[in-house]
C-alpha positions as CSV (number, residue, x, y, z in Angstrom):
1,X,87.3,140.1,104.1
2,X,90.6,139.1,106.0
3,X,91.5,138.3,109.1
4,X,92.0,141.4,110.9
5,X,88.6,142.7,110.2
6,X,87.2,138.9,111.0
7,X,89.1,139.5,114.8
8,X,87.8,143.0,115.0
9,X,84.0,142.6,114.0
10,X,82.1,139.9,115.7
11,X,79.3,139.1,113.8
12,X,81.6,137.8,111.2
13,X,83.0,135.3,113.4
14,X,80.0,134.1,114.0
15,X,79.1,133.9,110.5
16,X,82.1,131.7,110.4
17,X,81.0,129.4,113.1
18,X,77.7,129.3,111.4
19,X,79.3,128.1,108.3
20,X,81.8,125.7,109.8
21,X,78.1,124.2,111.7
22,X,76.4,123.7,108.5
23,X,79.5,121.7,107.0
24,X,79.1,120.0,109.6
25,X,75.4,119.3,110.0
26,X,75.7,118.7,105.7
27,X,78.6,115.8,106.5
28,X,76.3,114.1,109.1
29,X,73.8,113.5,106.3
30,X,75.5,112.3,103.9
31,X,75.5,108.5,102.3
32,X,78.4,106.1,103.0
33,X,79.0,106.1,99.6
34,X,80.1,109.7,98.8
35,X,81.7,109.4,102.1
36,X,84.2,106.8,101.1
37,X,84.6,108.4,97.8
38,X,85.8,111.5,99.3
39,X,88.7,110.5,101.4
40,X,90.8,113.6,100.9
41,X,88.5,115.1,103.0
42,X,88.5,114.2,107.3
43,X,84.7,113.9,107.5
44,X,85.3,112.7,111.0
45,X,86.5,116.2,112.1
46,X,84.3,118.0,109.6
47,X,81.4,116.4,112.1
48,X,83.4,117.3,115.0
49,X,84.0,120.7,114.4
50,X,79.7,121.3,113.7
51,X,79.4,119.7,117.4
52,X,81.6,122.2,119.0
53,X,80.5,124.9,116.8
54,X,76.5,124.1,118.0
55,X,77.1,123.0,121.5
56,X,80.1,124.1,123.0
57,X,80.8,127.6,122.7
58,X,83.5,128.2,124.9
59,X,85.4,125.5,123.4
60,X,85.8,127.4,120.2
61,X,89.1,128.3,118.7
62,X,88.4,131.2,116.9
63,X,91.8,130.4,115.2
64,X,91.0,127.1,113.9
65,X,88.0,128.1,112.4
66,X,89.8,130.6,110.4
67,X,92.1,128.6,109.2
68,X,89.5,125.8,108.3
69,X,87.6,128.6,106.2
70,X,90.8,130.3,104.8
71,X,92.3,126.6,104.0
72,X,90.1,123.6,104.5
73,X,86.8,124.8,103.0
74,X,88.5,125.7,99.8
75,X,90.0,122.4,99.5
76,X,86.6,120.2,100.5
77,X,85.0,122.4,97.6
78,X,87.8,121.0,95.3
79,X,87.8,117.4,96.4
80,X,83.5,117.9,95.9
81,X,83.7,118.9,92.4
82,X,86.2,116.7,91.3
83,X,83.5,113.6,92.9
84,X,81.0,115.3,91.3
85,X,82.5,115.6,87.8
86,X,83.4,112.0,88.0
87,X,80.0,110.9,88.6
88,X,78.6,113.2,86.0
């Protein structure tokens, strides 16, 4: 939907939040093992991100999240599918 219109229209940065705290909450759960076969993906600040995202509010940055959605997501869905098509 873009930026711009993400800035403009809140409920779609909260949708973003949202989605950045279910990564998170999904990485928390997961076993060693897929863990340590993903290392192209920081886990560590996957986890992170869910905590300030669920519990900290006003330590947001609307800009990070953004970028982790415009950039990081799409790469984490790449390193996923690759994992998954090796295990296949």
């Amino acid at each position: 939907m873009g930026k711009k219109r993400r800035d403009t229209e809140r409920p779609l940065r909260l949708a973003g939040e949202a989605v950045i705290g279910r990564l998170g909450d999904i990485a928390t759960k997961l076993p060693d093992e897929v863990i340590k076969a993903t290392p192209g993906i920081p886990w560590r600040e996957v986890k992170g991100m869910r905590i300030i995202a669920a519990h900290a509010y006003h330590r947001i940055a609307h800009e990070e999240v953004w970028v982790t959605l415009r950039d990081d997501v799409p790469r984490m869905d790449e390193v996923i599918k690759r994992w998954r098509q090796a295990e296949g």
